[in-house]
PAFIMAR-816388 format. One line per field, with one value per residue (C-alpha): y, z, x. Coordinates in pm, 1 decimal, always signed. Layout:
% PAFIMAR-816388
y c(Y; ...);
z c(Z; ...);
x c(X; ...);
This chain:
% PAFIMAR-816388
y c(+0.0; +238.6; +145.8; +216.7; +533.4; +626.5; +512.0; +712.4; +1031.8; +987.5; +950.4; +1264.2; +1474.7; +1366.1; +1444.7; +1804.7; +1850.1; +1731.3; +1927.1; +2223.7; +2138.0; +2150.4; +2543.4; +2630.5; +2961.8; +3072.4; +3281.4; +3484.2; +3554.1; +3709.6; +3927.6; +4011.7; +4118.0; +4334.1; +4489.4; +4595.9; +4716.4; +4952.7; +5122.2; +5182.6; +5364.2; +5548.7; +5873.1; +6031.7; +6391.6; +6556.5; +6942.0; +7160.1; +7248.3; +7627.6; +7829.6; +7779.3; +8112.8; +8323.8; +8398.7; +8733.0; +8724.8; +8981.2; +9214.2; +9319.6; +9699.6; +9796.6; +9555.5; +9828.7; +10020.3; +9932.3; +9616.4; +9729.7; +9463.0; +9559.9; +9679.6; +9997.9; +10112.0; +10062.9; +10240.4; +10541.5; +10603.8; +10603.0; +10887.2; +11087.3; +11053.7; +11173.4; +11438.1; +11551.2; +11527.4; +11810.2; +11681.7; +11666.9; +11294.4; +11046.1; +10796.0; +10779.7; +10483.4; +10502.2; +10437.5; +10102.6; +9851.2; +9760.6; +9386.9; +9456.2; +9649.6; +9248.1; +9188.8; +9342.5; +9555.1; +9270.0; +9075.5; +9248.6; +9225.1; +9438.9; +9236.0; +9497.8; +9771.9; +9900.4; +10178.1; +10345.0; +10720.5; +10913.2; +10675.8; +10464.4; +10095.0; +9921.5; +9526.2; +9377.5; +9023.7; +8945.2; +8575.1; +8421.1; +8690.1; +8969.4; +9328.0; +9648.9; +9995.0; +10295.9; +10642.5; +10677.6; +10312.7; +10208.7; +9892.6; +9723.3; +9706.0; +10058.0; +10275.2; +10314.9; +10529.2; +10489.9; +10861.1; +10729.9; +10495.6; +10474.4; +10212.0; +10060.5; +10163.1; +10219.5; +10510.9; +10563.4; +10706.3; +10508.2; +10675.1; +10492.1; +10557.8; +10697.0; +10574.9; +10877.0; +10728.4; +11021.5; +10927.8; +11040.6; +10951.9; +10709.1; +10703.8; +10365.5; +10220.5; +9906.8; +9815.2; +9621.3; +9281.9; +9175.0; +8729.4; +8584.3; +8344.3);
z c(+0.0; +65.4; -222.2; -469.4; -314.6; -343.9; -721.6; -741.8; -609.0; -850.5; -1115.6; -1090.3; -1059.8; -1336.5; -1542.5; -1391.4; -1500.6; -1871.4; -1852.4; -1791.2; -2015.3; -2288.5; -2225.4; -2354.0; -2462.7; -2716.0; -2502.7; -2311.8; -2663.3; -2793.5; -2500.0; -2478.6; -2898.8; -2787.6; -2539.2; -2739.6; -3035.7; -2748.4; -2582.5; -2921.1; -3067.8; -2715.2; -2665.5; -2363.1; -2348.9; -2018.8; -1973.8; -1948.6; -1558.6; -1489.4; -1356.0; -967.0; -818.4; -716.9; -313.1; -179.5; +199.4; +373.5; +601.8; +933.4; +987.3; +1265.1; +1490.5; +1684.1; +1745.8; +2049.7; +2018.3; +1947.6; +2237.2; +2505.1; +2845.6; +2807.8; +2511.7; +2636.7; +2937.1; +2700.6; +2544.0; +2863.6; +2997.3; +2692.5; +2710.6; +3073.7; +2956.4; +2767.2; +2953.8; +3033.3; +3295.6; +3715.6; +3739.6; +3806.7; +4053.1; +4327.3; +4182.6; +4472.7; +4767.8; +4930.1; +4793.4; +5002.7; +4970.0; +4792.5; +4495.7; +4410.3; +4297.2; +3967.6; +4096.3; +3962.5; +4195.7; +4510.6; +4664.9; +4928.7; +5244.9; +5488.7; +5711.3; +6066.2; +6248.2; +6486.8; +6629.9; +6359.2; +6132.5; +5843.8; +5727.5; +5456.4; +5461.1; +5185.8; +5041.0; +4809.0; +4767.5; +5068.3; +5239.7; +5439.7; +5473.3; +5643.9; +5450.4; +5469.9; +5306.0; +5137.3; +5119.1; +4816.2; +4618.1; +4242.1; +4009.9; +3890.4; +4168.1; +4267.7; +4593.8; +4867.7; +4854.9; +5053.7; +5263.9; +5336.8; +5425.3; +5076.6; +4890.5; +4852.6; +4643.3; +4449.6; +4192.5; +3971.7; +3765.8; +3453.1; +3139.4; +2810.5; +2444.4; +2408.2; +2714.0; +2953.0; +3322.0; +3356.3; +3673.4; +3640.9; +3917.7; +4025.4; +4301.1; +4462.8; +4609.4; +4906.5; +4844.9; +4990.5; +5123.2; +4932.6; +5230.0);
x c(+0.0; +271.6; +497.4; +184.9; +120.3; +480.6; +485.1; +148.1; +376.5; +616.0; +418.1; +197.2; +573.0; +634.4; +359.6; +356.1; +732.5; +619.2; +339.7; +535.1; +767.6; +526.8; +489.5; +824.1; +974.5; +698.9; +498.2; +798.7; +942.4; +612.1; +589.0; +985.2; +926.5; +607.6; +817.9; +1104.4; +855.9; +676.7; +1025.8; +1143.4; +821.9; +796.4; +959.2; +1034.9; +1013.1; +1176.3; +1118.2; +1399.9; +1413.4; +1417.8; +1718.7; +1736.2; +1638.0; +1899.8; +1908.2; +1951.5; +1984.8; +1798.2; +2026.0; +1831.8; +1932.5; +1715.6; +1973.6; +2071.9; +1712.4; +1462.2; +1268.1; +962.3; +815.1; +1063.8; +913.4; +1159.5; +1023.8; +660.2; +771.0; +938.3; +609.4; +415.7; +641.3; +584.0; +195.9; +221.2; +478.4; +242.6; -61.9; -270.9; -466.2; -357.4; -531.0; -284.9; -273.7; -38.2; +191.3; +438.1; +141.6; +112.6; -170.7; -459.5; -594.7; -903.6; -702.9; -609.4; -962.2; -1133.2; -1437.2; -1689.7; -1617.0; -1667.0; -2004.9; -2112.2; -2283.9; -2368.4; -2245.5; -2109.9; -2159.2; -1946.9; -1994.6; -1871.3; -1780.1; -1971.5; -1807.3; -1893.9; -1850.6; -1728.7; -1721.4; -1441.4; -1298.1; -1523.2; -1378.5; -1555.3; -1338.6; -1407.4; -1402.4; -1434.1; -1416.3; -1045.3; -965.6; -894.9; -1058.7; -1101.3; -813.4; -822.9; -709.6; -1017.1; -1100.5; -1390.8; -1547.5; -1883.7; -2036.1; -2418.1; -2628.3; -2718.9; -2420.4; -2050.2; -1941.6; -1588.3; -1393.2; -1190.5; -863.0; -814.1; -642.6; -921.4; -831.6; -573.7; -390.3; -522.3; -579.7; -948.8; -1194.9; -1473.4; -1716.7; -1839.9; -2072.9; -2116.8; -2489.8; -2571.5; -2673.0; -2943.4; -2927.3; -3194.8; -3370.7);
């Protein structure tokens, strides 16, 4: 059984060699003659290629001027605006802040008031924070000064710069809110 399935084997290699055999040469030389026909009746046309672009590096000459982002130069042209200005409003740039000059004036809520004799204060909440004020404190980001305290409100005068880069006052209040219970 295993010697006719060996002679089977060889028997069916064989046939597949002479099979292949058979093929021969006669189709690879039809295509190899088509192939030479084609690349010799083909032409290959290549475009010139332009001139390479000649590079001129640019030379920077303003090297030696200001940058025109440097803090110095900002500063320059702040000093000539307030050379210039017309106006006595300026705020006092030397003073000492006060903590609620850290917070913009939006966020500042007034919660109530004190009274003592003589004297009005204003409490106000800023960062879960309550603070006592009163008239010439100053509060808000823009140099803003208490000028009055009542019971329902919190007047002031803010000094900030216009569109020409004046230093103009802005008066501003803040309102007593009332706890919604």
């Amino acid at each position: 059984m295993m010697l006719s399935r060996r002679i089977a084997t060889v028997m069916l290699l064989a046939l597949s060699v002479s099979g292949l055999a058979g093929c021969g040469d006669g189709g690879v030389q039809e295509v190899k003659q088509w192939m030479d026909e084609v690349r010799s009746q083909a032409r290959v046309i290549v475009p010139k290629l332009s001139e390479p672009k000649t590079f001129t590096p640019f030379v920077y000459a303003a090297k030696d001027e200001i940058d025109p982002y440097s803090p110095l130069k900002l500063s320059a042209a702040l000093a000539k605006l307030q050379a210039k200005s017309n106006s006595g409003i300026k705020p006092d740039l030397e003073r000492r802040k006060e903590a609620l000059e850290a917070y913009p004036l939006d966020t500042i809520v007034m919660v109530g008031t004190l009274e003592k004799p003589g004297m009005s204060y204003a409490l106000l909440l800023a960062d879960r924070t309550v603070f006592r004020i009163k008239a010439g404190n100053y509060i808000g980001q823009n140099f803003g000064m208490v000028t009055k305290v009542s019971e329902t409100e919190v007047e002031l005068k803010e000094i900030v710069r216009d569109a020409a880069g004046e230093w103009v006052e802005r008066k501003a209040k803040l309102e007593l809110q009332e706890s919604k219970k």
